[in-house]
C-alpha positions in Angstrom: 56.5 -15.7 106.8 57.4 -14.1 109.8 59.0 -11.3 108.1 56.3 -10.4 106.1 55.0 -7.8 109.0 58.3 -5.8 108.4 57.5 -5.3 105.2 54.0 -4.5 105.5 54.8 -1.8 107.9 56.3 0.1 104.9 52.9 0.5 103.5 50.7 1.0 106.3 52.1 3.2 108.3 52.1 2.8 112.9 53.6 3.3 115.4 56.9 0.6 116.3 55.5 -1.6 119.0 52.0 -1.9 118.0 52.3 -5.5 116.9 54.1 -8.0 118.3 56.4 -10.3 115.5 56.9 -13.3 117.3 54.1 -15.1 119.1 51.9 -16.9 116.9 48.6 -16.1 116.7 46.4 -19.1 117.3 48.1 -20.8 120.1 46.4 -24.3 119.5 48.6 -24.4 116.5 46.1 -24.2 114.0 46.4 -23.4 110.2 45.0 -20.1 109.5 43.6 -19.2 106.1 42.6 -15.5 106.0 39.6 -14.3 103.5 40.1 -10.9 102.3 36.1 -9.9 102.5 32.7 -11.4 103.5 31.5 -13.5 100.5 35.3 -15.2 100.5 35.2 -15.6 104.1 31.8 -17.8 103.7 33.2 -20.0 101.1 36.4 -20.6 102.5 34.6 -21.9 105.9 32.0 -23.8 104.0 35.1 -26.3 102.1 37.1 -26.3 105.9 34.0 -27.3 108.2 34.7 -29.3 111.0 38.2 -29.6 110.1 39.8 -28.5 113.7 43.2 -28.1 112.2 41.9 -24.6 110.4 40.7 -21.5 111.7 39.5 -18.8 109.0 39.4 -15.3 109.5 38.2 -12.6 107.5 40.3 -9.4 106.9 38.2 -6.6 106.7 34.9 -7.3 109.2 31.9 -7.9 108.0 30.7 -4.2 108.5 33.5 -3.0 105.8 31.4 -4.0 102.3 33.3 -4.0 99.3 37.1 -3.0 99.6 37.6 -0.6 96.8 39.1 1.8 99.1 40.3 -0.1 101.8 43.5 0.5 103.7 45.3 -1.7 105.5 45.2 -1.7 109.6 47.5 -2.5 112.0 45.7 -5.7 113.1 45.7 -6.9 109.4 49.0 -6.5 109.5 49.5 -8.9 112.1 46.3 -11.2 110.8 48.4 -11.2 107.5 51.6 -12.3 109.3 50.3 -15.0 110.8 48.5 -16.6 107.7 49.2 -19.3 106.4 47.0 -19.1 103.2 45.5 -15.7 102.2 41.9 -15.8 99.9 41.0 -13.3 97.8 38.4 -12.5 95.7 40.4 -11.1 92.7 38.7 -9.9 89.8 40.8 -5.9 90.8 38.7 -6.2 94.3 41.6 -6.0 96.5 43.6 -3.5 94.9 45.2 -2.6 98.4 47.0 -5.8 98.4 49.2 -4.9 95.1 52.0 -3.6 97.0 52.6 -6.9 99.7 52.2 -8.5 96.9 54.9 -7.1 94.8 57.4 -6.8 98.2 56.5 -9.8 99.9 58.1 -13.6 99.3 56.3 -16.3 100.8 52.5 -15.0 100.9 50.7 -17.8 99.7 47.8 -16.5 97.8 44.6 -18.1 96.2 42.9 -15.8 93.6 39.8 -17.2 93.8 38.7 -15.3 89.8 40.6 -17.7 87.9 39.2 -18.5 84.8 36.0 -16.0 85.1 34.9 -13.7 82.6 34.3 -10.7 84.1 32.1 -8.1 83.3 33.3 -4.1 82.4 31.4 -1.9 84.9 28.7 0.8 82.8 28.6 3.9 85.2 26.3 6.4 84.3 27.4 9.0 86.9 30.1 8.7 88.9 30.3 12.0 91.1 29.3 15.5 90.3 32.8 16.5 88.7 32.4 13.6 86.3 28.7 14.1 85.5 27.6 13.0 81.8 30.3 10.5 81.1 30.5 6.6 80.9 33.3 4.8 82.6 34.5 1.1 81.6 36.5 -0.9 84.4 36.3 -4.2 85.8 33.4 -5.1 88.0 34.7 -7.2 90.6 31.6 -8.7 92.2 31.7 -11.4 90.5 30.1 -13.7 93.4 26.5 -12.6 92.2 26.5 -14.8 89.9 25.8 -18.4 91.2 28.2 -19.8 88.2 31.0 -17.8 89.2 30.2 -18.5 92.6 30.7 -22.1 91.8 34.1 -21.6 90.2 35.9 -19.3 93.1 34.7 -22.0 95.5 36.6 -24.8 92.9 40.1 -22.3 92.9 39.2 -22.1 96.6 38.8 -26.0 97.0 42.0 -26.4 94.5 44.3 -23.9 96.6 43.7 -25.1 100.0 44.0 -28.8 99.1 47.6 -27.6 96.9 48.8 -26.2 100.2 47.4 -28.9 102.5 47.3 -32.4 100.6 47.0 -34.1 103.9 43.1 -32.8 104.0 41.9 -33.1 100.6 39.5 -36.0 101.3 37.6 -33.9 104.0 38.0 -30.7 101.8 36.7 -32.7 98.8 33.5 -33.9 100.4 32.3 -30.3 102.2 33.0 -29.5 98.5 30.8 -31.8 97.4 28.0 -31.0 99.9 28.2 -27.9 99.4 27.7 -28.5 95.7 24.3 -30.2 96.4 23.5 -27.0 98.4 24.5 -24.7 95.5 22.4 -27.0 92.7 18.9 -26.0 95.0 19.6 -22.3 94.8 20.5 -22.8 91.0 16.9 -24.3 90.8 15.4 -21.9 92.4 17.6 -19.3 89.9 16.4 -21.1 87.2 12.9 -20.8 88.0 13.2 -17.3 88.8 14.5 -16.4 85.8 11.7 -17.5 84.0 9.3 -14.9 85.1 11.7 -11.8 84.8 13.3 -12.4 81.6 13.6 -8.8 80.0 12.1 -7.0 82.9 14.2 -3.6 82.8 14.9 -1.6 86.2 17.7 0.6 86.9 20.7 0.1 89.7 22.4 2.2 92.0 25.5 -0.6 92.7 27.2 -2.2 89.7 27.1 -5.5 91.1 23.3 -5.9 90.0 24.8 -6.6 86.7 26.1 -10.2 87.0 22.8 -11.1 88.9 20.6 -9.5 85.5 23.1 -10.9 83.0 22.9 -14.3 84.9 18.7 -14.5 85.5 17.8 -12.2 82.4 16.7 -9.6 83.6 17.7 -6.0 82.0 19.5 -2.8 84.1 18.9 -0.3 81.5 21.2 2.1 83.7 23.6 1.9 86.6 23.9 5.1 88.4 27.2 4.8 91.0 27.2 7.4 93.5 30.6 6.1 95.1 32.3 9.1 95.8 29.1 10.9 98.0 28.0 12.9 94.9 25.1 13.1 92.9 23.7 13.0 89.0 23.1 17.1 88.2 19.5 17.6 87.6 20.0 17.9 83.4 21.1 14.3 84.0 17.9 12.8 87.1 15.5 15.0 84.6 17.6 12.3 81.2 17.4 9.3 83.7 13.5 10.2 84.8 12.4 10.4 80.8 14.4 7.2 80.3 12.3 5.5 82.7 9.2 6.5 81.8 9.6 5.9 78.5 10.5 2.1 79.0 8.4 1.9 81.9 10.5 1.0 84.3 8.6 -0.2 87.5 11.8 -1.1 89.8 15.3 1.0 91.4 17.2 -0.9 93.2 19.5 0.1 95.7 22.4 -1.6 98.5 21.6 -1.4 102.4 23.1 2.1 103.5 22.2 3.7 100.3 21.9 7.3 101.3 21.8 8.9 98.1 18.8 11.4 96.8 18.9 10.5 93.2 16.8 7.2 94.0 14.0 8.9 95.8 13.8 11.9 93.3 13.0 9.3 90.6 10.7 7.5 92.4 9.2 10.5 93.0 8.9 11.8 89.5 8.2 8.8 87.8 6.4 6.7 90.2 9.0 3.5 90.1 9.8 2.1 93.5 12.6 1.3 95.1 14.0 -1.8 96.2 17.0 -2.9 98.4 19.0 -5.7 97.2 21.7 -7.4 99.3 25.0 -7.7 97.5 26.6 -10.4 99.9 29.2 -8.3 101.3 28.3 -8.0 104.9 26.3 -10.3 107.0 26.4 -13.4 109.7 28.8 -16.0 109.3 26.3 -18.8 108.6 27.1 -21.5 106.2 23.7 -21.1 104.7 24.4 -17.1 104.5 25.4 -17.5 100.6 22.2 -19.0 99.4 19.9 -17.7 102.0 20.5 -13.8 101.1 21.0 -15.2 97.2 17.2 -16.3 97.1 16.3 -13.4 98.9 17.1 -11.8 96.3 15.6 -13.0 93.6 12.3 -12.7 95.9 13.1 -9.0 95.7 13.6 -8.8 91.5 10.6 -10.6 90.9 8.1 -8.6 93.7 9.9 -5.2 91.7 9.4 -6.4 88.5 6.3 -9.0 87.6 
């Protein structure tokens, strides 16, 4: 495993000496199992509490969101080399993995997707240049939905205990509790979805779509703005009539949206915008999961009823 920083340096790119590839990096000896992002980060630690043996580390920090264009850093390069079980989320979310993946012998890797249908992303507008077009690709947030949720945390549980046996009975019961955890914010899901069945609103993050295909709730568009540019006004004038004519009370948006298409609609049509939290940043709580879960379906049903 130790080797795997030499290779790594081939594909990010610094300066000999930066890391160091002999002392390890938890000197108590501890097992550590890296999480590529936030949402993995808060599973993983919910199935290895108060377990001293592991530590669990996120790669990218929690300020990072989703990692469709994240590059490696030196100090994931040494947070990489000294794992001894690396998390991901899967689904195409951690694309900048494909290379230590394909050089590297020896990273042990749980894809936490397995066996999860998962949704085609349906961008209306996807930068000025592109303007006008649809594009079909995987949407890898697959956590949004409490069911999938469920599974990653089972490949999760499966993984760690396949690499560990000597733990499974403790990783089996904070499995279990956590379980119990999971079946109140399915209640509260459940009841939710009962009052915003068919309700239509329109998104400005694709992830939106496994919460409305999951609670019932309609996006009749998804506008992604990811590279910085906007929908031409031929297209806001399209989108405005399209929510007028379906009467759609409700945009939602991520925390650090900074677009103008969002409040140019609201404007025009008098729909409102709301902020939903796509679990990709946050505090390391156990709870942090179903806390900002139910927070959201707060939000949905305020926009919508």
């Amino acid at each position: 495993m130790k080797k795997l920083i030499c290779v790594l340096l081939a594909v990010v790119i610094i300066a000999a000496g930066c890391c160091s590839c002999g002392a390890p990096l938890d000197k108590e000896n501890r097992y550590v199992l890296v999480a590529s992002f936030y949402p993995i980060y808060i599973f993983t630690a919910n199935l290895v509490d108060g377990i001293d043996d592991f530590r669990v580390e996120s790669l990218a920090q929690q300020n990072v969101g989703c990692l469709h264009d994240y590059s490696l850093t030196a100090k994931d390069v040494k947070l990489l080399d000294d794992a001894d079980l690396f998390v991901m989320n899967g689904a195409g979310m951690e694309t900048f993995m494909e290379d230590v993946f394909e050089g590297v012998d020896g990273l042990k890797v749980v894809d936490s997707s397995e066996g999860i249908e998962v949704l085609c992303n349906h961008k209306h507008h996807e930068g000025a240049e592109e303007s006008s077009h649809h594009h079909h690709d995987e949407n890898s947030h697959i956590w949004l939905s409490v069911k999938n949720a469920k599974k990653q945390i089972e490949n999760i549980k499966n993984g760690i205990i396949e690499n560990f046996p000597q733990y499974e009975d403790e990783i089996n019961e904070n499995f279990e509790k956590y379980l119990l955890r999971l079946a109140e914010l399915e209640k509260a899901r459940d009841e939710f979805s009962e009052q915003v069945k068919g309700k239509k609103a329109v998104s400005f993050h694709g992830a939106y779509e496994y919460l409305a295909v999951e609670t019932g709730f309609v996006i009749s568009e998804t506008i992604e703005t990811d590279d910085g540019g906007e929908p031409p006004a031929k297209e806001l004038a399209e989108l405005s009539e399209l929510i007028k004519n379906e009467k759609i009370k409700a945009l939602f948006t991520e925390p650090g949206y900074e677009g103008s298409a969002a409040e140019i609609l609201a404007r025009e049509t008098g729909s409102e915008i709301y902020e939903l939290n796509p679990v990709i940043s946050g505090d390391r709580k156990l709870s942090a999961y179903e806390d900002t879960m139910k927070q959201n379906y707060e939000t949905i049903l305020k926009a919508v009823k």
